[in-house]
N, C-alpha and C positions, 0 to 999 in steps of 0.2 A: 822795448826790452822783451825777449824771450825767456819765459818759463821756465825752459829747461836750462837757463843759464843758471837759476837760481837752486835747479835739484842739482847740477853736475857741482855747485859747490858745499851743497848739503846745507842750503837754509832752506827752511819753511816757514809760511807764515800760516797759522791758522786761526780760523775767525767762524764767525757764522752767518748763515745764508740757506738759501732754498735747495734743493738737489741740487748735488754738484754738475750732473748732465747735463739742467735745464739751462738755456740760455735764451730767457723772456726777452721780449721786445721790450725797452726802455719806458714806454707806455704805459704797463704793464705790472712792471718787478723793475725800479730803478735801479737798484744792485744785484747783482750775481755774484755768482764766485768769481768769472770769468771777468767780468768788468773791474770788481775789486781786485782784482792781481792786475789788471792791467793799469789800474791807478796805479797804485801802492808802487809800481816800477815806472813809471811813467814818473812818480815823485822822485823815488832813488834816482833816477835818471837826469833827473833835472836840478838835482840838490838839493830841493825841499823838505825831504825826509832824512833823516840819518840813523840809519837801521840799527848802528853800534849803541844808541843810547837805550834802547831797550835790554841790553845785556848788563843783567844785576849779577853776575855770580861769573866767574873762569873758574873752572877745577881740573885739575888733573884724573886722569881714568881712573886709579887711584882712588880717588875720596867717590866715586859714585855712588856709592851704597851709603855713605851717609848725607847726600844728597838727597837719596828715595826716604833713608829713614826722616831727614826732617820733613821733606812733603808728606809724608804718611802722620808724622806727629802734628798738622798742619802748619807748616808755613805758609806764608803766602807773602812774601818780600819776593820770591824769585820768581823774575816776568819775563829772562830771557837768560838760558842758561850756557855757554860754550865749556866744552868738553875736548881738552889737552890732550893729546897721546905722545909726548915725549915720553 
């Protein structure tokens, strides 16, 4: 699975790892960024992952601001957020 299938639909997955540039020999640095996206869609790919159970929260464009105001007041329930523009 390509990459950019997943910017042209406006997901991202972000995580952490070493320079986003670097891409160490397995030897090396067993994870990358670049090997981790290629799991993570290699799973979506294969049905082992189901990306939609990470999404705690739908809201409409609408209530954004009180989405930033509960993260700012710390929440921390919401682990995957999608964002409505009807």
């Amino acid at each position: 699975m390509d990459r950019d299938q997943f910017h042209n639909q406006h997901v991202r997955f972000i995580g952490c790892s070493n320079d986003p540039t670097d891409d160490y020999p397995p030897g090396v640095v067993r994870w990358t960024i670049q090997r981790n996206m290629q799991y993570i869609a290699d799973q979506i790919a294969d049905g082992r992952l189901d990306p939609t159970l990470a999404i705690t929260h739908r809201v409409r464009w609408d209530e954004l601001e009180q989405v930033y105001e509960q993260l700012l007041e710390g929440e921390r329930g919401m682990l995957g957020v999608t964002l409505h523009w009807d």
